[in-house]
N, C-alpha and C positions, 0 to 999 in steps of 0.2 A: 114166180117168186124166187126159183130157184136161179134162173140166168140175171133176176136183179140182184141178188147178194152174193152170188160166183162173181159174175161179169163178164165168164166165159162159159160156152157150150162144152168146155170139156172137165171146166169146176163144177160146173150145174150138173153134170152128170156122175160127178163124185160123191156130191151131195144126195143124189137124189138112187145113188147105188145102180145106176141103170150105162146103156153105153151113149156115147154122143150122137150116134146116127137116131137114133130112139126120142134123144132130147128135139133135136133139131126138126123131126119129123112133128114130133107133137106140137113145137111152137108152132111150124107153117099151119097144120090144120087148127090153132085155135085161131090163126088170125084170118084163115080163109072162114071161120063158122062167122067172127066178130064183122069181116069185113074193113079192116083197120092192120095198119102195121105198128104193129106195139114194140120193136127192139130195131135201133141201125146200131151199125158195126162204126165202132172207130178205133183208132192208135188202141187205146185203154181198154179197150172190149166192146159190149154190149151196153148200148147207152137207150134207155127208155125215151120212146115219142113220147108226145102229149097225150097221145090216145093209151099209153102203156103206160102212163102213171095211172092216168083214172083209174086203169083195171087192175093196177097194181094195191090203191090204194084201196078199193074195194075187197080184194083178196086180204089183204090185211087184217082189215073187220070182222073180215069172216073168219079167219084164222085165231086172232081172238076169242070173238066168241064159240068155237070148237076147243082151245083152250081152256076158258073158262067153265065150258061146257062139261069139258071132260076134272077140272078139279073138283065140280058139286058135285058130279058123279062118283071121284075118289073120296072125298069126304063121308059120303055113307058109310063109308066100312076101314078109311085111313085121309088121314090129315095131310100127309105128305105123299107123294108116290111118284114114277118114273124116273128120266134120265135128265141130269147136270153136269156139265162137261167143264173142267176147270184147265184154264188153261193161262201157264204161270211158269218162273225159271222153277228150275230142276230142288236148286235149294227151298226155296219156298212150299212146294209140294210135298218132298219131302218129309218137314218137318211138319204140314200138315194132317201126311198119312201117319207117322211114329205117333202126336203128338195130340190130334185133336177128332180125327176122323169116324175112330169106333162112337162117339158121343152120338153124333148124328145120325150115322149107320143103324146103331141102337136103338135110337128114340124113332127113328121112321125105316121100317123095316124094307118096307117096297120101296123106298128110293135108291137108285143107283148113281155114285159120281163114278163119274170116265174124268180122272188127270191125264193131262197132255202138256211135256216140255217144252212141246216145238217154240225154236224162235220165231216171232214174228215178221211178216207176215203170214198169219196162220189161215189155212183154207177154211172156209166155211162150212160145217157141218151141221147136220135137220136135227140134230139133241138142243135144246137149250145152255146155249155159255155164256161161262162168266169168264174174262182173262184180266187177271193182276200184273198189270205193268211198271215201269218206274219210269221209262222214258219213250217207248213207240206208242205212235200213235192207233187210237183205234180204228180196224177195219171198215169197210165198207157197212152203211146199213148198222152201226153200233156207234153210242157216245160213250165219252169217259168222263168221270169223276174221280177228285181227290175224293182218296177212300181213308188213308192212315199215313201217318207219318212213321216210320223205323228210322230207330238210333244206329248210327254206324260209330265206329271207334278203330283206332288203328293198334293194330297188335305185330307181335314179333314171337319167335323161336326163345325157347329157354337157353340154345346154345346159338344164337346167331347174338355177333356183338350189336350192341343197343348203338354205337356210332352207326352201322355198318350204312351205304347208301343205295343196294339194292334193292328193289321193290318188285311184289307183282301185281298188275293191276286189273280192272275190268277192259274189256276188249269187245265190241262189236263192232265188225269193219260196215254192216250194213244201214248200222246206226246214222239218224239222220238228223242236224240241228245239235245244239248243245248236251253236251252230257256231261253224268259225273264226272269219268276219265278225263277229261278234256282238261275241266276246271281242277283239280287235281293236279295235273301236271303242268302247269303253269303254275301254282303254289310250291308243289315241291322244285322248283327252281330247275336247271339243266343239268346239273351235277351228278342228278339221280341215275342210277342205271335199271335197266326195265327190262330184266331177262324171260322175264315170260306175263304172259295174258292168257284170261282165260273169258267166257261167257257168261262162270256161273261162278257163286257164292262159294259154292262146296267145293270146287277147283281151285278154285284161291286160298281157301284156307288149307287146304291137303299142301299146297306149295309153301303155302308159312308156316307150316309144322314142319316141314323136309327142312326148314331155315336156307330155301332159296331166296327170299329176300321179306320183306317189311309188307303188311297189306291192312286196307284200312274194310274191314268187314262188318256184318249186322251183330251186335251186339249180344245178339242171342244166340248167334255160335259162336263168337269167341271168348265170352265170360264164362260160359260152362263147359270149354275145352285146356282141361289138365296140362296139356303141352303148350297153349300159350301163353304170354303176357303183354299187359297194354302198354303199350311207349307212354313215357315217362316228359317229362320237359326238357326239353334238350334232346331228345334220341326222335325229333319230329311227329310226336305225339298230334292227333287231331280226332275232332268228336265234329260229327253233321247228323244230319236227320234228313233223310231221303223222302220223297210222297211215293205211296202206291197208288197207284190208280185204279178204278175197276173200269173197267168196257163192259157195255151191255149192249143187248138189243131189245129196241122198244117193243117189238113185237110179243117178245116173252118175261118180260121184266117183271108182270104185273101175276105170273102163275103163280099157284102157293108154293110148290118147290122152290122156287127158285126165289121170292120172297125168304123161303125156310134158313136157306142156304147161305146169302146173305147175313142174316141174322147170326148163323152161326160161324161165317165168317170174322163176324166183328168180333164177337165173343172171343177166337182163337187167336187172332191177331194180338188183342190186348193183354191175354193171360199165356198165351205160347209164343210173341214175340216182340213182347216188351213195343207195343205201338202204341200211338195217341192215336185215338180215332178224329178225322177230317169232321164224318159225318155222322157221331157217334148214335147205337140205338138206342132206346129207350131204356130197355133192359142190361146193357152192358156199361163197366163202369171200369175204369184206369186199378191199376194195383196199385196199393202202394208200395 
């Protein structure tokens, strides 16, 4: 399971806390017990035979229900329990540990989340994750869904002039396919000058408070940030609504944690950063 969602012997063994001669030995003797070669090696890594999905997808099953196994078992004595790994930009995170985190922490004591900024692509790790994206695709072994839409709006410096034509903007060089930035800078025409980029939400705005230049951010840090204000009509004012995405994996999607967790995601989303829910729950509802 582990060399199918690494795709290398030396991920699989990250995942799985042990060294790669350890991993690699253990594959040969399962397939010497099976009698079947379950993994060839190509350009991309580790590519499952016919005979290594079968036993792939059987391990599955059973991984599930040891899952499930183990949530009726927590239920006896807690609702909620173990490890969720959120993995998400810097900004985001964030403002979900300031802003929303003790809520959940509180109501389910034996759960534990592990945040993680890392840009994508992120390695695969044996916790249960969820990653909120806006434009990478999801990993190996995970699909994505529109999860919420966030308002963006463009702001400025109390002392930067409201003509001025610098800007800073979002930046991944490893981004692949259309992005915001992209679309962006074809709007703001050639004129613009682009003295700096960053990765994250909270770098960009730390630079349009310095009134290094003009930046169009999530509305929910720039409306409650004292030092800025929104461009105006004429000083290149502009509003979008970006989709978050959530990545999952089907293998663990369906445990009560991570059910939990979700839920309380939508919840924090809609009352800590002003989003429209895609797929709204049952239980959560827009502010007005």
């Amino acid at each position: 399971m582990a060399i199918a969602r690494a795709g290398t012997l030396t991920q699989a063994a990250q995942l799985l806390e042990m060294d790669q001669t350890t991993v690699g030995r253990r594959l040969n003797a399962l397939e010497a017990q099976l009698g079947e070669i379950l993994f060839v090696r190509s350009k991309s890594g580790f590519m499952a035979t016919d005979q290594g999905r079968i036993v792939l997808e059987h391990a599955r099953s059973v991984e599930a229900m040891l899952e499930q196994m183990q949530d009726d078992l927590r239920e006896q004595s807690e609702n909620v329990a173990g490890v969720v790994r959120i993995v998400s930009n810097t900004w985001v995170l964030q403002r979900l540990a300031r802003r929303a985190a003790k809520d959940i922490l509180n109501s389910h004591p034996r759960l534990e989340l592990r945040f993680s900024g890392r840009l994508p692509p992120v390695p695969p790790h044996g916790e249960a994750t969820l990653s909120l994206w806006f434009d990478a695709p999801p990993a190996s072994m995970e699909f994505s869904t529109p999860f919420c839409m966030l308002p963006y709006a463009s702001y400025r410096a109390f002392d930067l002039p409201a003509q001025s034509m610098q800007w800073v903007l979002f930046r991944d060089d490893d981004a692949r396919g259309p992005t915001m930035t992209r679309q962006l800078r074809k709007k703001l025409g050639e004129k613009v000058q682009v003295p700096l980029t960053a990765t994250d939400a909270s770098i960009l705005m730390t630079a349009v408070e310095d009134g290094i230049g003009k930046g169009l951010l999530p509305e929910c840090l720039g409306d409650e940030n004292p030092r800025l204000v929104r461009l105006q009509d004429g000083e290149g004012a502009m509003q979008m609504g970006r989709v978050l995405h959530l990545h999952r994996n089907p293998d663990t999607m369906e445990s009560k944690r991570v059910r939990a967790v979700i839920t309380w995601l939508q919840a924090a989303m809609l009352r800590d950063f002003g989003a429209q829910l895609i797929t709204p729950g049952k239980s959560a509802t827009r502010p007005e």
